[in-house]
C-alpha positions in Angstrom: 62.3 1.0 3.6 60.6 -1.1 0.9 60.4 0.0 -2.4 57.3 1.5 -3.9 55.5 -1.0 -5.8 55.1 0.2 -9.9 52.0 -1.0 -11.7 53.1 -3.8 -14.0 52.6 -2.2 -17.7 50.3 -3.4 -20.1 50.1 -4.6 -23.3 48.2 -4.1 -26.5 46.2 -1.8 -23.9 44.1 1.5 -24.7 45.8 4.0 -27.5 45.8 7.4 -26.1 43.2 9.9 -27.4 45.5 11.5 -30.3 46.9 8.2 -31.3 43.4 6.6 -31.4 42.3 9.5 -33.8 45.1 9.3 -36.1 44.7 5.5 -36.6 41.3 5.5 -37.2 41.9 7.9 -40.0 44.7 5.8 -41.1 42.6 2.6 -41.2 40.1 4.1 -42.9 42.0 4.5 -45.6 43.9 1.7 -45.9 40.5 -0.6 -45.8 39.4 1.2 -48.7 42.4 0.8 -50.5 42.4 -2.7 -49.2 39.0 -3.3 -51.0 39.9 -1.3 -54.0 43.0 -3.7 -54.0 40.9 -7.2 -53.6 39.3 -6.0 -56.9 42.3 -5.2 -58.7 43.8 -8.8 -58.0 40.6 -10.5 -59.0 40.6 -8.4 -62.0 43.9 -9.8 -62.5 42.7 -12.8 -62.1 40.0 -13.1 -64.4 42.1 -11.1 -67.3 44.9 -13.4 -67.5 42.7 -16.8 -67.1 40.1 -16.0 -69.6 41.0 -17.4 -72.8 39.9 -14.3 -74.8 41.5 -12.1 -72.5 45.1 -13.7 -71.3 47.1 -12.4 -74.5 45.9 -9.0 -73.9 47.0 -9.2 -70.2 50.0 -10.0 -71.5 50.7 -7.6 -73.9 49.3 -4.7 -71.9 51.9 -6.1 -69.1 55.0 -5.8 -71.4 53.9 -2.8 -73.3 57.2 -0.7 -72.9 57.1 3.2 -72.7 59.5 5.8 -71.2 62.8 7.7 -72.4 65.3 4.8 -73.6 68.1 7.8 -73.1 66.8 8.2 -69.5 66.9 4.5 -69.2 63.2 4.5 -68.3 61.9 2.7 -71.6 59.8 0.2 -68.9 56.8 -2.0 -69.4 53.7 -1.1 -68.0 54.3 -3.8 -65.2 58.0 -2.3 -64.6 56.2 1.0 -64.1 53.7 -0.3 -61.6 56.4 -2.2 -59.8 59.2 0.5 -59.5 57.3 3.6 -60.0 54.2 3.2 -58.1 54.9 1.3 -55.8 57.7 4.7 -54.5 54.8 6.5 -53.6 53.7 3.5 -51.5 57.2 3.0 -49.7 57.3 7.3 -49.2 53.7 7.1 -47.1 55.7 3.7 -45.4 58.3 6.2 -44.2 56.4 8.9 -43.0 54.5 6.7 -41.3 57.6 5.2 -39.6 59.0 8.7 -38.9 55.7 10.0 -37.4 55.8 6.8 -35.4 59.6 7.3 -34.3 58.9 10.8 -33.1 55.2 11.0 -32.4 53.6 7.6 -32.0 54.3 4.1 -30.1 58.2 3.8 -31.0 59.2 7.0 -29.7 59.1 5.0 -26.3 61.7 2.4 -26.3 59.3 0.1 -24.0 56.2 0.5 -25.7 58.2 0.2 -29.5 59.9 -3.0 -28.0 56.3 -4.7 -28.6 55.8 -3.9 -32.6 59.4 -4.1 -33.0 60.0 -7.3 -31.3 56.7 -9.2 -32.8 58.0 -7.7 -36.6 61.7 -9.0 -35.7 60.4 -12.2 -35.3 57.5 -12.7 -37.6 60.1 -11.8 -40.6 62.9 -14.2 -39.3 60.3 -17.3 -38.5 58.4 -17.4 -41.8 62.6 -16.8 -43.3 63.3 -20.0 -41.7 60.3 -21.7 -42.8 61.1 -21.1 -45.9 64.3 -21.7 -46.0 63.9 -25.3 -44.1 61.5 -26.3 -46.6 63.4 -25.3 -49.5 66.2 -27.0 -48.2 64.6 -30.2 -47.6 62.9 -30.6 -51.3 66.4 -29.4 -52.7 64.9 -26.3 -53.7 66.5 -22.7 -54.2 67.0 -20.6 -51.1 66.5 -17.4 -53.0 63.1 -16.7 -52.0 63.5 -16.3 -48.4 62.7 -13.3 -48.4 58.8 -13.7 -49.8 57.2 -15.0 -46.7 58.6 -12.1 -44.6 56.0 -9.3 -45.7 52.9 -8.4 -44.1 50.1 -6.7 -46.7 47.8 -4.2 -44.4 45.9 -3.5 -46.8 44.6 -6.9 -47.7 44.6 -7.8 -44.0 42.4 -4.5 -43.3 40.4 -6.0 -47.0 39.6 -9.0 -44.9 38.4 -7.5 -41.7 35.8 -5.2 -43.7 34.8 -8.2 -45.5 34.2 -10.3 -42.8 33.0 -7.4 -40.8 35.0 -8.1 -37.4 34.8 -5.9 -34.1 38.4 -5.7 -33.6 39.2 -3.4 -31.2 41.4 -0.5 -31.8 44.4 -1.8 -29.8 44.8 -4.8 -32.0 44.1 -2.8 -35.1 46.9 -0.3 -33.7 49.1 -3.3 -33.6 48.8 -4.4 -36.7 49.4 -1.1 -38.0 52.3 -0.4 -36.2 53.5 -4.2 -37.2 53.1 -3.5 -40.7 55.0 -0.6 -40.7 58.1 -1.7 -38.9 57.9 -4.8 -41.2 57.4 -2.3 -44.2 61.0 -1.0 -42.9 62.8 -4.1 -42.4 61.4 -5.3 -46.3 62.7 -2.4 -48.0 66.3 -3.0 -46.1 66.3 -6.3 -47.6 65.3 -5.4 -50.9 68.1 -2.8 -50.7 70.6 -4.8 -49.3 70.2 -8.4 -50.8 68.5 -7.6 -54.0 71.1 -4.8 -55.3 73.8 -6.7 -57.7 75.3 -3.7 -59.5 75.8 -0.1 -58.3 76.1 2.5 -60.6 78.1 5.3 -58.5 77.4 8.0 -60.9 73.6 7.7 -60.7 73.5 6.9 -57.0 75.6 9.9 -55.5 73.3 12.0 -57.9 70.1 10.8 -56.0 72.1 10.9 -52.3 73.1 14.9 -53.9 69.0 15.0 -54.7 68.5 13.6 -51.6 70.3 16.1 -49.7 68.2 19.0 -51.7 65.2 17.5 -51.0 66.6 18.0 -47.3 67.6 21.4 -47.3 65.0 22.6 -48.9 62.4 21.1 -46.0 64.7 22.6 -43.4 64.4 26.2 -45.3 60.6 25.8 -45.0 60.7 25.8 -48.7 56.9 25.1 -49.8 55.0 23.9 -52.7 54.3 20.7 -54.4 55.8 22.1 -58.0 59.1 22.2 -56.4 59.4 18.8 -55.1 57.2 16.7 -56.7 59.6 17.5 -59.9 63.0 16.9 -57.8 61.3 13.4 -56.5 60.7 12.3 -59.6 64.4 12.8 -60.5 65.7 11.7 -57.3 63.6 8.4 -57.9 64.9 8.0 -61.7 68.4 8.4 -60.4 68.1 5.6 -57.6 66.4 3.3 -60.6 69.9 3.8 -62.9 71.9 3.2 -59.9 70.5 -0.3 -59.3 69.6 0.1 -55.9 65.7 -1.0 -56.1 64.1 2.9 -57.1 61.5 2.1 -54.1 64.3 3.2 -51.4 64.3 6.6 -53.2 60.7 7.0 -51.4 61.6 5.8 -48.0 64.4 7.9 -47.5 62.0 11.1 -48.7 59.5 10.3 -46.2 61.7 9.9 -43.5 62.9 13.1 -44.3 59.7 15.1 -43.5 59.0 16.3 -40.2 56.6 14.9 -38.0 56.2 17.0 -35.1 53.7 20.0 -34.6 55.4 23.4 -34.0 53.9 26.3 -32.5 50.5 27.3 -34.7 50.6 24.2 -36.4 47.7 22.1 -35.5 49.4 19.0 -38.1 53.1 18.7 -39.1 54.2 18.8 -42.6 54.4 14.9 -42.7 50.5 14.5 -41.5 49.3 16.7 -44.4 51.8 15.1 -46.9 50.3 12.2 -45.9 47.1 12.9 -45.5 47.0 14.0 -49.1 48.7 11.3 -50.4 47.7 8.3 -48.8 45.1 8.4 -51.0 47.0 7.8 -53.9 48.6 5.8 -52.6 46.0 3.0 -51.2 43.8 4.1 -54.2 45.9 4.0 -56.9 49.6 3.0 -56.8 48.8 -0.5 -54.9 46.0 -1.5 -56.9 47.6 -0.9 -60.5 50.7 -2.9 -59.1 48.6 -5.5 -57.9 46.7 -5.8 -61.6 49.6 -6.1 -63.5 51.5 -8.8 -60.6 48.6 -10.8 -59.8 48.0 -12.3 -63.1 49.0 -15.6 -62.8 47.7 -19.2 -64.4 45.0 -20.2 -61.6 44.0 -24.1 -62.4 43.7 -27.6 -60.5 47.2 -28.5 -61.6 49.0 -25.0 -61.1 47.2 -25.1 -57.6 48.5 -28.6 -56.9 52.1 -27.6 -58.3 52.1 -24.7 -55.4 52.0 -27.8 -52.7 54.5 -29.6 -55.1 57.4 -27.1 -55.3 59.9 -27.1 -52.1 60.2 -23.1 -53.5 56.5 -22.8 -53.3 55.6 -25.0 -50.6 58.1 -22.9 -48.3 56.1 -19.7 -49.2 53.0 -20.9 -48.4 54.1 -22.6 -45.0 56.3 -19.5 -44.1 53.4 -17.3 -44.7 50.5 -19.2 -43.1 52.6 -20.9 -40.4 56.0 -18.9 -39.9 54.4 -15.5 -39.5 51.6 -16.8 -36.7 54.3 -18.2 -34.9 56.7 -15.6 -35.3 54.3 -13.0 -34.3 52.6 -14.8 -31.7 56.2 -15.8 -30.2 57.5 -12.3 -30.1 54.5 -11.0 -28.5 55.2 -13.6 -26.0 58.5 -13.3 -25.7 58.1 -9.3 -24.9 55.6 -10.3 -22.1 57.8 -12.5 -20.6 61.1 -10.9 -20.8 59.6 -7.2 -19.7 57.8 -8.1 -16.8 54.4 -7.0 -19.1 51.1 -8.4 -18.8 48.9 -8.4 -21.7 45.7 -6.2 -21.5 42.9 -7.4 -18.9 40.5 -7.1 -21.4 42.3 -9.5 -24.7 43.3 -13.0 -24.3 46.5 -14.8 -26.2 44.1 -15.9 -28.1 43.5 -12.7 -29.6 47.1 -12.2 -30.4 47.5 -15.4 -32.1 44.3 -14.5 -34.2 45.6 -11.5 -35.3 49.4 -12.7 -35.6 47.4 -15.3 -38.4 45.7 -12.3 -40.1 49.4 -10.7 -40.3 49.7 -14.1 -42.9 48.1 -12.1 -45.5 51.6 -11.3 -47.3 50.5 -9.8 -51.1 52.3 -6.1 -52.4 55.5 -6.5 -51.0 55.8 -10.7 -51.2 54.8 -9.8 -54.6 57.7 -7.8 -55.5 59.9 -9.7 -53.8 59.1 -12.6 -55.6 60.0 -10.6 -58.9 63.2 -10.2 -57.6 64.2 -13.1 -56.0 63.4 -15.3 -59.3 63.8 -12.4 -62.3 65.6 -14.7 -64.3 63.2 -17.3 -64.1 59.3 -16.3 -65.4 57.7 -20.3 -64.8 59.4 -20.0 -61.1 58.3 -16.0 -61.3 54.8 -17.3 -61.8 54.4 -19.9 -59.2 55.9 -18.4 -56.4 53.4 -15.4 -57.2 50.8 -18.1 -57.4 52.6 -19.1 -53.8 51.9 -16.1 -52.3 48.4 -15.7 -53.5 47.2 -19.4 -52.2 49.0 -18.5 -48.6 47.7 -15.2 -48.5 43.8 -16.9 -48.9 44.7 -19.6 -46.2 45.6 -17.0 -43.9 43.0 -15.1 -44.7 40.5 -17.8 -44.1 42.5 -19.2 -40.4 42.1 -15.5 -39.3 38.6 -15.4 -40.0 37.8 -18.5 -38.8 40.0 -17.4 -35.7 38.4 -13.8 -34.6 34.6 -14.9 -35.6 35.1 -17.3 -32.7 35.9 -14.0 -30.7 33.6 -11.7 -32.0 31.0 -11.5 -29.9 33.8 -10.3 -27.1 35.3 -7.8 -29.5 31.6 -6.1 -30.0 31.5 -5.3 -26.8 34.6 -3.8 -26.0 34.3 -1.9 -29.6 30.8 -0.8 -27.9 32.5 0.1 -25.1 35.4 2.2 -26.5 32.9 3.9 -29.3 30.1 5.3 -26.2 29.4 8.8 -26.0 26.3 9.3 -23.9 27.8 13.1 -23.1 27.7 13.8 -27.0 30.7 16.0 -26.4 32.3 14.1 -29.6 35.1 12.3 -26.9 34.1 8.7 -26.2 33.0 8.1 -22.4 36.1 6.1 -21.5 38.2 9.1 -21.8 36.8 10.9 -19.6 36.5 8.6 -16.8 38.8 10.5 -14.6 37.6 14.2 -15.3 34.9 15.5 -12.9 33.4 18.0 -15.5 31.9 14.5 -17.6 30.5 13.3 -14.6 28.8 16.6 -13.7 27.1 16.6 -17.5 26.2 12.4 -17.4 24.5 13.7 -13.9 22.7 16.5 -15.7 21.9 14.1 -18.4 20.5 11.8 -15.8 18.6 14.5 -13.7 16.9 15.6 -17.1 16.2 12.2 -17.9 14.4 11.0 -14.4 12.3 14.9 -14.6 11.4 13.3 -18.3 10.0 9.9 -16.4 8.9 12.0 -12.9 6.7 14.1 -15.5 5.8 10.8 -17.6 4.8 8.3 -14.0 2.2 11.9 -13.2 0.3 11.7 -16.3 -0.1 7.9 -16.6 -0.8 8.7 -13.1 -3.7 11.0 -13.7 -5.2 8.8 -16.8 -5.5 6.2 -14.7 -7.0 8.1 -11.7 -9.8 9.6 -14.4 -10.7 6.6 -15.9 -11.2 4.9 -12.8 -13.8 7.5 -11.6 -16.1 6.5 -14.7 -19.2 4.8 -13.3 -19.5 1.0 -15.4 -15.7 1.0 -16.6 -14.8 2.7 -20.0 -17.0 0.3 -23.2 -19.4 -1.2 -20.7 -23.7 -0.4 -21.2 -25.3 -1.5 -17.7 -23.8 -5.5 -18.2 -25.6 -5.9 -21.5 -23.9 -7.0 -24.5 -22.9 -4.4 -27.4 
C-alpha cells in the first residue's frame, strides 16, 4: 500500500488569525518608534555637526550623574546605553518567550525558518567583516557590529517609502529580529564581559530568582517590581556582565500563555504597556546621544578607507542579504519546503537587504568592541550609519520594483466585504460567510432589480411625449 501523499509545507505563507493580530499591533508600534528614532539620529546629527552646537553635544553626552557609592555616577550617554537600552532588551525577551510558547518557534519546523535565516545572517556579515579586516591588517574586534538587525529603522523605512509588504514578510522580519535580538545579547554577554564581579552578580541571579518567585505566587503590582528591577539591573551593571542581560532574563521570565479567564497573559499586557516606552523613549534617547558622530566628505571617505570600517559596511549591506537570503534557501532546500505560491525569491532577498539596516544594537556594540579607542569609536559608528543608509536605499530600490504585486495581495489579505471585522480570506472555508456574502449579494441585485424598473419606467414616460422632451413643432427655440 502506498503511502499517503502529505502537502509539501509552505513558507513565509499566511500567519494564522491570532498571530496576524498580534503582529500588526506589534508593527504598529515599532514603525512609530522607528520614525520617532529616524528623528532622534538626525537630531544627533545635526547637534554634533553644527559648529554652535557640537561642544554642547558633547558636554550634555559626558555630563555624569548617579550615586558614585552605587557605582552608578554615569554620563548621560552611559545612562542611555546601559540603562535604557534594559527596557529595550526586557520587551526583546518577552517577545522571544511569547514566541517560544505562543508564536512561530513553539513549532520546531516552522521556528527552523527565522532561526535558520538569523543563524546565518549573523555568521555571514561576521565573516565579512572579519575577511575584510583581515585583509587591510585591521582589528578583528568588531566582528560583532555587522551581526545586528535594527527593526525599528527597517519598519522607519518601510513607512517612509510607504511599501505594501505583506504581513508574512513583515512577520518574518519580526520574528528575525527577535531571534537575532537573542543571539546579540549572548554575544554581548559572552565576548564583551572582561571582569566578573561575583559579589554583585550572585546578588542579581538571588534578585533574579525573586523576581521569579514572586511571578509564580501571582504576586501583582508594578511598585513591587519595578523597584526590584531596578536593583536587579544595578547589580548586573557592578558585576561587569553588560547590565542589558539583566532585562532579558526578566522578560523571559514572564509568562506567556493565557490561563483560564485571561483573555491576554501577564507578558502581553507587560508588553503592551511597555513597548511604548520602549520604541518611544529608551531607543530614541540612546540613539541621540550614539549617533553623534563627525559627518563630512573626508570622514565619509575614511569609512571606505578603514579595513575596520570598510568590514562594517560590507558585512552589513552585503553579509546580512546573503546570509539571510542563503538561510532561507537553505531551509527550503534541506526541509523539503516550498516557498509561498504567492512571493518569489525575489521577495526574500529584498527583504533579507532591508534586514541591512543594523543601527541600536550595532551601535552599542561598536562602543564595546572599540571602548578604548574614541577616533576608532567614532568611525565605526559612522560605519554603521553609512551601511545602514545603503541598505536602506538597496531595499527600497528592491521592493518598489515589487510593489505593485505586494498591493494586491495586501488588498487581498485586508478585504472585508462581510464587515464582520475578520478579513474575507479567513473565512474561506466557513459556510456561515458564504451565506452572509450571498445575503449581501441578494440585497445588492434587489438594489439594481429595483434601480433597472425605474430607469425602466422614465424611459417608458418620456417616450410617450408627442415631439420628444425640448422640441416646439421642428422650429427653432
Amino acid at each position: 500500500m502506498a503511502a499517503p501523499r502529505t502537502t509539501p509545507r509552505k513558507l513565509l505563507g499566511r500567519l494564522s488569525l491570532p498571530e496576524r493580530s498580534f503582529v500588526a499591533d506589534a508593527l504598529r508600534t515599532e514603525t512609530v518608534g522607528g520614525v520617532l528614532l529616524l528623528l532622534a539620529t538626525v537630531a544627533a546629527l545635526i547637534w554634533a555637526n553644527v559648529p554652535a552646537l557640537r561642544d554642547s553635544y558633547q558636554s550634555v553626552s559626558d555630563f555624569h550623574l548617579g550615586p558614585k557609592a552605587l557605582g552608578l555616577d554615569l554620563s548621560v550617554a552611559h545612562w542611555a546605553a546601559d540603562g535604557l537600552l534594559a527596557i529595550f532588551f526586557f520587551v526583546a525577551g518577552i517577545e522571544l518567550k511569547r514566541e517560544l510558547v505562543a508564536g512561530d518557534l513553539r513549532d520546531p519546523r516552522a521556528a527552523a525558518l527565522p532561526v535558520v535565516a538569523a543563524l546565518c545572517g549573523m555568521a555571514v556579515p561576521a565573516l565579512v567583516y572579519t575577511l575584510t579586516s583581515l585583509t587591510g591588517g585591521g582589528s578583528t574586534g568588531g566582528w560583532a557590529v555587522p551581526t545586528a538587525t535594527d527593526i525599528a529603522f527597517a519598519l522607519a523605512v518601510l513607512a517612509v517609502i510607504g511599501t505594501s509588504l505583506p504581513n508574512a514578510l513583515r512577520a518574518f522580519l519580526l520574528t528575525l529580529a527577535v531571534v537575532d535580538d537573542l543571539f546579540a545579547i549572548l554575544i554581548i554577554a559572552v565576548f564583551f564581559t572582561n571582569t566578573i564581579d561575583f559579589a554583585a552578580l550572585g546578588g542579581a541571579v538571588a534578585g533574579l530568582v525573586v523576581f521569579h518567585l514572586l511571578l509564580r505566587a501571582g504576586v501583582r503590582g508594578w511598585y513591587v517590581y519595578v523597584p526590584l528591577g531596578v536593583v536587579i539591573w544595578a547589580l548586573m551593571y557592578n558585576s561587569g556582565v553588560h547590565a542589558t542581560v539583566a532585562g532579558v532574563a526578566m522578560g523571559l521570565m514572564l509568562r506567556c500563555t493565557t490561563r483560564e479567564g485571561e483573555e491576554r497573559s501577564p507578558g502581553e499586557r507587560v508588553e503592551h504597556l511597555v513597548r511604548p516606552l520602549s520604541a518611544g523613549l529608551a531607543v530614541p534617547m540612546f540613539a541621540l546621544f550614539s549617533a553623534g558622530v563627525a559627518v563630512s566628505g573626508g570622514a565619509l571617505a575614511a569609512v571606505f578607507g578603514h579595513p575596520e570600517t570598510l568590514g562594517v559596511v560590507l558585512g552589513l549591506v552585503v553579509g546580512k542579504t546573503i546570509g539571510i537570503f542563503a538561510g532561507t534557501w537553505l531551509t527550503a532546500r534541506f526541509t523539503r519546503a516550498s516557498l509561498s505560491d504567492d512571493l518569489a525569491w525575489a521577495d526574500v532577498f529584498a527583504v533579507a537587504s532591508l534586514a541591512g539596516i543594523g543601527f541600536t544594537v550595532s551601535l552599542l556594540i561598536g562602543e564595546l568592541a572599540f571602548a578604548g579607542d574614541a577616533a576608532l569609536t567614532d568611525e565605526v559608528k559612522a560605519a554603521v550609519l553609512t551601511g545602514s543608509v545603503i541598505a536602506a536605499t538597496l531595499a527600497t530600490v528592491l521592493l518598489k520594483l515589487r510593489n505593485a504585486k505586494y498591493r494586491r495581495l495586501w488588498e487581498a489579505e485586508e478585504r472585508d466585504e462581510d464587515l464582520d471585522g475578520i478579513p474575507d480570506v479567513y473565512e474561506e472555508d466557513d459556510p456561515a460567510y458564504h451565506l452572509r456574502m450571498a445575503a449581501i449579494h441578494e440585497a445588492k441585485a434587489a438594489e439594481h432589480r429595483r434601480i433597472a424598473e425605474e430607469k425602466a419606467a422614465e424611459r417608458h414616460g418620456l417616450a410617450e411625449v408627442p415631439g420628444g422632451a425640448g422640441e416646439e413643432g421642428d422650429r427653432p427655440a
